[in-house]
C-alpha positions as CSV (number, residue, x, y, z in Angstrom):
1,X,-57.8,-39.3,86.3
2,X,-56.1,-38.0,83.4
3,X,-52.9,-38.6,84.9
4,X,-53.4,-42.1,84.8
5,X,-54.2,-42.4,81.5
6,X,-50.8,-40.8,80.4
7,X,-49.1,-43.2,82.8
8,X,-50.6,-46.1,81.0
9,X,-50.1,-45.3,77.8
10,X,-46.1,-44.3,79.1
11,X,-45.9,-47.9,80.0
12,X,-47.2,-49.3,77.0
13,X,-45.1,-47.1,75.2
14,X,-42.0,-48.4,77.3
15,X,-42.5,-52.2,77.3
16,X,-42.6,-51.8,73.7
17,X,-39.1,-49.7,73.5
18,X,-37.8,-52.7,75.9
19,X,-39.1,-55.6,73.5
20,X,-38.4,-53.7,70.3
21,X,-34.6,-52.8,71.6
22,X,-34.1,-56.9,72.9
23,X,-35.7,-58.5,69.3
24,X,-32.6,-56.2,68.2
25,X,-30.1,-57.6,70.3
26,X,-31.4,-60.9,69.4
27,X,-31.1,-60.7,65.6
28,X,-27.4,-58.8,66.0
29,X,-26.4,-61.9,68.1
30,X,-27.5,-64.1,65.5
31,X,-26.4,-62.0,62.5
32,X,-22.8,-62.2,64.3
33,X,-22.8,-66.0,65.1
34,X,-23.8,-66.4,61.2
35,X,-21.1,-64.5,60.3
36,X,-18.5,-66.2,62.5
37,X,-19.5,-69.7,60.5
38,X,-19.5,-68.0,57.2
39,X,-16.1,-66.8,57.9
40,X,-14.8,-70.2,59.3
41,X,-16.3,-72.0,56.5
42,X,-15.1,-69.6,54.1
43,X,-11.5,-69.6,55.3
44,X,-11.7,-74.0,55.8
45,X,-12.5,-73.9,51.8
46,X,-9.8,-71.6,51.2
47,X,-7.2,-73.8,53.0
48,X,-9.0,-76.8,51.7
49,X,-8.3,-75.3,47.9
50,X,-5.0,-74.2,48.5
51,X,-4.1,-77.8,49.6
52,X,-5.7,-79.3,46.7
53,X,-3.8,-77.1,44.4
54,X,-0.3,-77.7,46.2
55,X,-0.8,-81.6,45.6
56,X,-2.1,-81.7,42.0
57,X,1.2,-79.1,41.2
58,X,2.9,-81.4,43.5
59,X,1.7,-84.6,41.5
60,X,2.9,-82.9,38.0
């Protein structure tokens, strides 16, 4: 009878491991797509600046 017990409590134990280690996966999948906009957006500014400046040095 004892055995069982430690088999159910191993289960527990690794249905949490499985749902801890995929809410990981989850928030590094999103961390990573957040941080692909960030980077377009970033670089779109920078381009967008750099054009700006061009024209107004441009229009002098």
């Amino acid at each position: 009878m004892s055995r069982k017990k430690l088999d159910d409590n191993g289960q527990g134990s690794a249905e949490l491991i499985l749902i801890v280690g995929g809410l990981i996966v989850i928030v590094l999948l999103i961390g990573s797509y957040i941080s692909n906009i960030t980077t377009k957006a970033n670089t779109n500014l920078i381009n967008l600046l750099k054009q700006e400046r061009d024209f107004l040095i441009n229009k002098l």
